[in-house]
GUDO-328129 format. One record per residue (C-alpha): residue number from 1; residue in three letters; z, x, y. Coordinates in nm, 4 decimals. Layout:
BEGIN
<pt><resi>NUM</resi><resn>ALA</resn><w>Z</w><u>X</u><v>Y</v></pt>
...
# end
This chain:
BEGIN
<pt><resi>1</resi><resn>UNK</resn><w>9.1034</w><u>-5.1811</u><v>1.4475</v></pt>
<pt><resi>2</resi><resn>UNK</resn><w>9.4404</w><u>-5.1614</u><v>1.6586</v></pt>
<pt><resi>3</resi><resn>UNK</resn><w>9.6053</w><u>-5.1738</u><v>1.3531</v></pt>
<pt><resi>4</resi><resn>UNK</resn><w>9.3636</w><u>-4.8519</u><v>1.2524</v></pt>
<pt><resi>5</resi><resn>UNK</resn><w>9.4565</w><u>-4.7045</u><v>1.6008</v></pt>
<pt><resi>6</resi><resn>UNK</resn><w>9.8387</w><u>-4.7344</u><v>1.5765</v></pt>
<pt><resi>7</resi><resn>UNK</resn><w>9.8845</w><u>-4.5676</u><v>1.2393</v></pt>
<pt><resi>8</resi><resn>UNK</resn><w>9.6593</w><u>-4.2538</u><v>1.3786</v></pt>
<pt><resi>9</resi><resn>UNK</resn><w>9.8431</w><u>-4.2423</u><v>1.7155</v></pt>
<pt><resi>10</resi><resn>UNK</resn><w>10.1893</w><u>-4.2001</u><v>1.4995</v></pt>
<pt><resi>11</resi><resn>UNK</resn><w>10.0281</w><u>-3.9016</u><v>1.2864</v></pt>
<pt><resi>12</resi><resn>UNK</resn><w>9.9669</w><u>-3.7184</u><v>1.6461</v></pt>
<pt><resi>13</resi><resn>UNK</resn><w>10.3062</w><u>-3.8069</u><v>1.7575</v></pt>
<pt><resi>14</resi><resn>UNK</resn><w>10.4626</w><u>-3.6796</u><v>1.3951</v></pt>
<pt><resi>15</resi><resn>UNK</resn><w>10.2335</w><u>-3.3486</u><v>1.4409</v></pt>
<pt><resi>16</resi><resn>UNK</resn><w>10.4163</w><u>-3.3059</u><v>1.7396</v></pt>
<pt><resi>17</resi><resn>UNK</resn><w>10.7454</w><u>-3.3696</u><v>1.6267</v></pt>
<pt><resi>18</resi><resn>UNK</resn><w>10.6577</w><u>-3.1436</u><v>1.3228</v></pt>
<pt><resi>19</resi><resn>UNK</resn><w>10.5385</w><u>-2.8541</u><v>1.6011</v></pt>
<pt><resi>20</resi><resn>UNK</resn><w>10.8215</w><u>-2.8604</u><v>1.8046</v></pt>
<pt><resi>21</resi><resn>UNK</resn><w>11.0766</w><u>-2.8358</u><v>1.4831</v></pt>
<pt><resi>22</resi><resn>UNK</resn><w>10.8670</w><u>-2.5484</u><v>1.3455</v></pt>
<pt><resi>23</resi><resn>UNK</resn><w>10.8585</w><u>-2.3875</u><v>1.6859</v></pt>
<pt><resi>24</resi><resn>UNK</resn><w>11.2179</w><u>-2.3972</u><v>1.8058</v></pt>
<pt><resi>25</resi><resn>UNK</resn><w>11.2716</w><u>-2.3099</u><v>1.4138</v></pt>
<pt><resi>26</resi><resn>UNK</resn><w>11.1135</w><u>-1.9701</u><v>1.4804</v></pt>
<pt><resi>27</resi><resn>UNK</resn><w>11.2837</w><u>-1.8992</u><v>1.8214</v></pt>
<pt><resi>28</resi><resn>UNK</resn><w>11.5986</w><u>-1.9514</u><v>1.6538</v></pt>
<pt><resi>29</resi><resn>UNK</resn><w>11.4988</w><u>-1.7363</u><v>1.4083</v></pt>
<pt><resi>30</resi><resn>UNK</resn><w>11.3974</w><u>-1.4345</u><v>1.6806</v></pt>
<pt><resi>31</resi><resn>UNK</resn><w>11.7335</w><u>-1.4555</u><v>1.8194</v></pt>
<pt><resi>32</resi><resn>UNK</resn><w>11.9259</w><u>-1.3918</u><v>1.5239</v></pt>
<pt><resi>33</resi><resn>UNK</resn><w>12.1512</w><u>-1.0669</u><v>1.5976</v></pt>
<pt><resi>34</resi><resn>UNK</resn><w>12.2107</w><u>-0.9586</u><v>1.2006</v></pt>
<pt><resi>35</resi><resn>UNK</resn><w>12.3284</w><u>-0.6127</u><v>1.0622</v></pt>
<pt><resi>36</resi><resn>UNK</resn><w>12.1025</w><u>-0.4418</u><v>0.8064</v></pt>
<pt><resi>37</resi><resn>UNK</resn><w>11.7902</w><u>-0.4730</u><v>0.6566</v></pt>
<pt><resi>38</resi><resn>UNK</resn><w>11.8491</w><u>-0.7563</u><v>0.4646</v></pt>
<pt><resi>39</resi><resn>UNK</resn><w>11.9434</w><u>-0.9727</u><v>0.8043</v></pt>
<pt><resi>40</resi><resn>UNK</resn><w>11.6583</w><u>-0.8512</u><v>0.9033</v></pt>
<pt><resi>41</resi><resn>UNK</resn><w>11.4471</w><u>-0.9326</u><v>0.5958</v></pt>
<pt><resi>42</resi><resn>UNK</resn><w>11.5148</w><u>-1.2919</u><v>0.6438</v></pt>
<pt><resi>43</resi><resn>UNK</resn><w>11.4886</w><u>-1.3399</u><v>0.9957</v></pt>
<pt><resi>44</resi><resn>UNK</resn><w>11.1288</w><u>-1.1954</u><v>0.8845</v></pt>
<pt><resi>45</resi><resn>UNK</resn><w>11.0505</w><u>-1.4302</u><v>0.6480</v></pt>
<pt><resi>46</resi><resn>UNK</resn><w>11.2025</w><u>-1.7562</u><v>0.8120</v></pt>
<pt><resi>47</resi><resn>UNK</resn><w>10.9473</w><u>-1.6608</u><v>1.1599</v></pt>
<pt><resi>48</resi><resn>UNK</resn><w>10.6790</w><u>-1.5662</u><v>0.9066</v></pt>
<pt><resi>49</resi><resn>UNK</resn><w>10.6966</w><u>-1.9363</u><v>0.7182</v></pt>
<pt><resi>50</resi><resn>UNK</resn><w>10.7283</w><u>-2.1044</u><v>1.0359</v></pt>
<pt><resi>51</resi><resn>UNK</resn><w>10.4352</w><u>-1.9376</u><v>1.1828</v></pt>
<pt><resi>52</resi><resn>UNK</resn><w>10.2283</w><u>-2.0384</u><v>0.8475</v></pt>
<pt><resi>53</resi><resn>UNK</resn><w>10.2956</w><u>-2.3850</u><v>0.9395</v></pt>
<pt><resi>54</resi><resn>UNK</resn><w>10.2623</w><u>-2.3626</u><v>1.3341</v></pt>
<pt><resi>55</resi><resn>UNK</resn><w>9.8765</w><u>-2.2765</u><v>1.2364</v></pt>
<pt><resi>56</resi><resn>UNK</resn><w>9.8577</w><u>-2.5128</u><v>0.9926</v></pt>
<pt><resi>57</resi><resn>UNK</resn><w>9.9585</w><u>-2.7959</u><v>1.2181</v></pt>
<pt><resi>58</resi><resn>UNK</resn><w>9.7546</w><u>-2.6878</u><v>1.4688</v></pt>
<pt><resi>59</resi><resn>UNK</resn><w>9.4459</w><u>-2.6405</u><v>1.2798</v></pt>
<pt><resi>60</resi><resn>UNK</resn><w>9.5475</w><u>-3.0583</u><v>1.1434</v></pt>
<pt><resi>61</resi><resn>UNK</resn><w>9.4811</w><u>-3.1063</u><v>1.5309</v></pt>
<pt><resi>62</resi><resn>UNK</resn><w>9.1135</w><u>-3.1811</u><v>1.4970</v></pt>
<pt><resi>63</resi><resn>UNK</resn><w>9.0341</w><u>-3.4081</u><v>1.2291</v></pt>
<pt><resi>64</resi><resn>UNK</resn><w>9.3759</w><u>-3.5367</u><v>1.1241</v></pt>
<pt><resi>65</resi><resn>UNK</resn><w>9.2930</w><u>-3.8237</u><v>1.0109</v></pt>
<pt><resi>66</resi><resn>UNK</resn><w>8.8525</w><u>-3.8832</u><v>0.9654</v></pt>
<pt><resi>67</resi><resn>UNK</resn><w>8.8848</w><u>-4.2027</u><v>0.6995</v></pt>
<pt><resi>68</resi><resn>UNK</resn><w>9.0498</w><u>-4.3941</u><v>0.4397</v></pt>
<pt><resi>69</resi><resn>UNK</resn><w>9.0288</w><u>-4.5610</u><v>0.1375</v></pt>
<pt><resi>70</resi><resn>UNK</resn><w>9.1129</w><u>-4.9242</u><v>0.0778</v></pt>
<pt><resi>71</resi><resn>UNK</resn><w>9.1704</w><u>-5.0213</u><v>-0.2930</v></pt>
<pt><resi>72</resi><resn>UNK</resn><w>9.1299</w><u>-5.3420</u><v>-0.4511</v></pt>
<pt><resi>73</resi><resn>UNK</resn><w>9.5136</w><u>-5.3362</u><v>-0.5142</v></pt>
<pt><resi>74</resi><resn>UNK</resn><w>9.5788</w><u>-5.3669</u><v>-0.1531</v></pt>
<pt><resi>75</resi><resn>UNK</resn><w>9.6547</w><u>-4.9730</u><v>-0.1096</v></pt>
<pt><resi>76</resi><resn>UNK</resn><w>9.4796</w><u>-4.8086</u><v>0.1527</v></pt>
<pt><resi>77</resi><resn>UNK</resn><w>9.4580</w><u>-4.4006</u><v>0.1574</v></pt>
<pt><resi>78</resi><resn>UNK</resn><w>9.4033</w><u>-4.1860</u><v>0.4610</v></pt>
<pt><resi>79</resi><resn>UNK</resn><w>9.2407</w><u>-3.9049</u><v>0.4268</v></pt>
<pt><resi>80</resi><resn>UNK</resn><w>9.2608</w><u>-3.5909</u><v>0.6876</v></pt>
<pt><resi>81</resi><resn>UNK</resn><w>9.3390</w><u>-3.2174</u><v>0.7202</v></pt>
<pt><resi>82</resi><resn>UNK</resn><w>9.6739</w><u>-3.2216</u><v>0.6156</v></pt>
# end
């Protein structure tokens, strides 16, 4: 069971890691100064993509992880949102 309890406390603490990256990811995006419309284009895409994954990540908040699988091979399978 602490074993169990470990391996989810590391997914929340890799969400977070994964929410901060994706979040400073589309500040740095917003402050891009670029000429044209194809500077802007991308800066558009890159905070789009990164917002796609700041709600996915935080819909993975609830219900992460809810069970695994444990194979006879010794394999074991989590099985969550994301």
């Amino acid at each position: 069971m602490r074993q169990e309890q470990q391996f989810i406390t590391g997914l929340y603490a890799r969400l977070d890691q994964l929410r901060e990256q994706a979040e400073e990811s589309m500040r740095a995006a917003l402050v891009q100064v670029g000429n044209g419309l194809q500077a802007r284009l991308e800066r558009d895409v890159q905070v789009a993509e990164q917002a796609g994954l700041l709600s996915a990540i935080n819909a993975g908040e609830n219900g992460l992880c809810f069970g695994h699988l444990d194979f006879r091979d010794g394999q074991s399978h989590h099985i969550g949102r994301i």
